[in-house]
N, C-alpha and C positions, 0 to 999 in steps of 0.2 A: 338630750333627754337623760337624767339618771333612772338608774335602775337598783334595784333591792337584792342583796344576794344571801342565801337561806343555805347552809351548810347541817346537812345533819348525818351525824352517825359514820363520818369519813373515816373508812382504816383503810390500809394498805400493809399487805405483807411480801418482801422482799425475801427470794431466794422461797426452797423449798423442803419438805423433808424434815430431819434432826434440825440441819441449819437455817432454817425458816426464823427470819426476826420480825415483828410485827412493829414497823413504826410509828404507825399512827395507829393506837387499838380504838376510839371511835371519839372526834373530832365534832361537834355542833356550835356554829355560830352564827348570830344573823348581822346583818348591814342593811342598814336602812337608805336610801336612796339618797343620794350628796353630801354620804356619809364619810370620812377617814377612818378608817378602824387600823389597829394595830395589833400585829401578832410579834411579840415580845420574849426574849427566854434566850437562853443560855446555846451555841452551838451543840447542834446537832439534836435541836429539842423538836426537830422538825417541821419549823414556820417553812421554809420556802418546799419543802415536799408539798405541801399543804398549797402552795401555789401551783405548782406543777402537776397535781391533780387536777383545781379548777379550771385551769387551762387545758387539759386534755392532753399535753404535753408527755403527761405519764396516767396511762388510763385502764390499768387493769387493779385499779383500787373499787374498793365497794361502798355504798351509801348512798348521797345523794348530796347533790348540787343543783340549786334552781336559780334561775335570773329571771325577776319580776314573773316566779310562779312556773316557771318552764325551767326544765331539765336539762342542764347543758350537753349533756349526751344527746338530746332529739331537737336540738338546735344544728340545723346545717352547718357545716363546715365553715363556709362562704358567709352568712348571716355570723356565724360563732364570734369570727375575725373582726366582722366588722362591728361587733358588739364591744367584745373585751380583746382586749391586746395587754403584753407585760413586758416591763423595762427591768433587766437584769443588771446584777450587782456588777457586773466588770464592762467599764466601757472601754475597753483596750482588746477585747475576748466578744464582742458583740458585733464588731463590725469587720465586714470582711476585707481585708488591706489592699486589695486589689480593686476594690469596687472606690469609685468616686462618691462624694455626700448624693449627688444627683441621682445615679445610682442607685442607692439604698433607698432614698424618697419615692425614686417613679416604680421601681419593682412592686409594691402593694398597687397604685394605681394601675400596672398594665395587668395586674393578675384579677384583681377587682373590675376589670373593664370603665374603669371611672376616666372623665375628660376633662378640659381643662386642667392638662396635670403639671404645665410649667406654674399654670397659676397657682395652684394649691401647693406645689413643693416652694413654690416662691413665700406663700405665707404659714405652710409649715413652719420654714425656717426661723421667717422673720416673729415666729409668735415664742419661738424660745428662745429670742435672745440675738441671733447670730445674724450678719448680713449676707445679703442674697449672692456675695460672690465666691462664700464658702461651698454653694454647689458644685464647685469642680475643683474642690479639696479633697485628698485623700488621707486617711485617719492618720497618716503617720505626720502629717503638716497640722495636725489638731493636737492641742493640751489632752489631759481626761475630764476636765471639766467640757470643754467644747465638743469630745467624744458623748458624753452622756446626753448632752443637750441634745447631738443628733439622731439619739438612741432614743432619746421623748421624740423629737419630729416623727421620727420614721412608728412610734407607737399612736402620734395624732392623725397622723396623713388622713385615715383611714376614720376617721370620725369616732373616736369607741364610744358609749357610755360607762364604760369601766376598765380602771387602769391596775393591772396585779404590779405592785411596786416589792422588787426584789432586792434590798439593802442600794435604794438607787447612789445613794452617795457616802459609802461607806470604802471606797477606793476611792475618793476622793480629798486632797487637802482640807485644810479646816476651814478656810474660808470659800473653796470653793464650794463646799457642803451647801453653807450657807445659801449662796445662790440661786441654787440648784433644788432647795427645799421653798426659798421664797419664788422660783418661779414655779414649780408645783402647786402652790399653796395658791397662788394668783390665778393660775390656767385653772385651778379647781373653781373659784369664785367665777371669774369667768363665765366656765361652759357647764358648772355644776354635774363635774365628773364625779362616780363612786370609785374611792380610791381602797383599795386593801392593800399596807403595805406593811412587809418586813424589817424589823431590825432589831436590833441589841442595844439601840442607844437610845434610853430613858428621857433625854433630852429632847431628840427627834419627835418620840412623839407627844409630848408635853406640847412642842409647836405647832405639828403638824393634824394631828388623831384627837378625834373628839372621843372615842372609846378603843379598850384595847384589850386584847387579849392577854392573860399570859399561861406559857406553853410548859411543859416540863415532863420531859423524856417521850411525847409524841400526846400529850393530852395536855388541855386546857385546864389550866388550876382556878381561874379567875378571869372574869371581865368586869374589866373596871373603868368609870369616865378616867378620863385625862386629868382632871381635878383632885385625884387620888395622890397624884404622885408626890406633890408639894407637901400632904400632909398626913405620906403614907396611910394613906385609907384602904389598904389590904387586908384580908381577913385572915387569909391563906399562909403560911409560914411560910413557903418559896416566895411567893409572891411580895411580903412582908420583906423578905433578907435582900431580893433585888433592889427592891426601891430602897430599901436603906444603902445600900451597896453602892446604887447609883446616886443618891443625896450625899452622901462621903464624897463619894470620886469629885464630884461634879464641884463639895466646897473644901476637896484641898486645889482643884483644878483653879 
């Protein structure tokens, strides 16, 4: 099932006092249900705070976050998880080195109380790619491409209808990127996941993002389709010098 996620009026202030900084002064975007959106901008413009809110992850921000009309705040914990999950940008820093891939799979099933869970880590795995006897791999016997993939299993196990994508393949080589966007892009078609993901790279979501946001020093300048970018259809001056910025790179690249 996808679901629609409505973002309005997000800030968050870090620290207190004289040195109180306001990263995000107030943040509104919506997603429409099997939707791709992108949050786009320059480090430190605060796209992935902005996940780490909606995850609850970091939750003494103010405004409001709904998923299909309900408040992620008065969403159960236990429903929350099994709603939306997020795959972070470093798969070398996401998995724990001591825990086996089997490991990392059955942990949400034994917490979630779910059965069949050889079955389901069996076809977790095998639905991103990797074969079933990587279960009793440990990350340091895995690439970072083969790390991420099990950083998506271990984000599918659990059935979400929405995936927070944190720069998922931006520690990743060039062709693993690749990969790793086209098996997203397919698991989307697929199971008709709401994806909201992060990154810096105007390319990504050209492929990926049917609309996108862009961000600049903790506020959204512009949301724009994905259609924009080919033919810089920005209005906004930041917004305007990115996509140029990123049309340059991309044709001396």
């Amino acid at each position: 099932m996808s679901v629609s996620v409505e973002v309005r009026d997000l800030s968050i202030v870090f620290g207190s006092g004289p040195s109180a900084v306001k990263v995000l002064p107030s943040v509104s975007f919506s997603v429409k249900a099997g939707e791709c959106f992108g949050l786009v901008g320059e480090s430190g413009s605060g796209k992935s705070t902005v996940l780490r809110c909606m995850s609850l992850l970091t939750d003494f921000w103010k405004g409001e976050v709904e998923i299909n009309g309900r408040s992620v705040r008065d969403i159960p914990l236990i429903e929350r998880c099994r709603t939306l999950q997020m795959v972070f940008q470093d798969p070398y820093g996401s998995l724990h080195p001591r825990q086996s891939v089997r490991t990392v799979l059955n942990e949400p099933l034994v917490i979630h109380k779910l059965d069949d869970r050889e079955e389901r880590m069996r076809r977790a795995i095998t639905d991103v790619g990797l074969p079933v006897s990587f279960l009793d791999r440990f990350p340091h016997q895995l690439s970072g491409g083969q790390r991420q993939r099990v950083a998506i299993a271990r984000a599918l196990i659990l059935e979400p209808a929405l995936l927070l994508l944190d720069e998922p393949t931006s520690a990743l080589d060039v062709s693993v990127q690749a990969e790793i966007l086209n098996l997203l892009q397919r698991l989307r078609e697929e199971r008709g996941f709401t994806y909201i993901m992060v990154t810096h790279d105007l390319a990504v979501v050209d492929h990926m993002c049917d609309r996108f946001a862009v961000m600049l020093r903790g506020e959204v300048t512009e949301i724009l389709p994905h259609e924009a970018i080919a033919t810089n259809g920005a209005t906004h001056a930041y917004a305007r010098e990115l996509i140029s910025a990123s049309l340059e790179y991309e044709g001396i690249r």
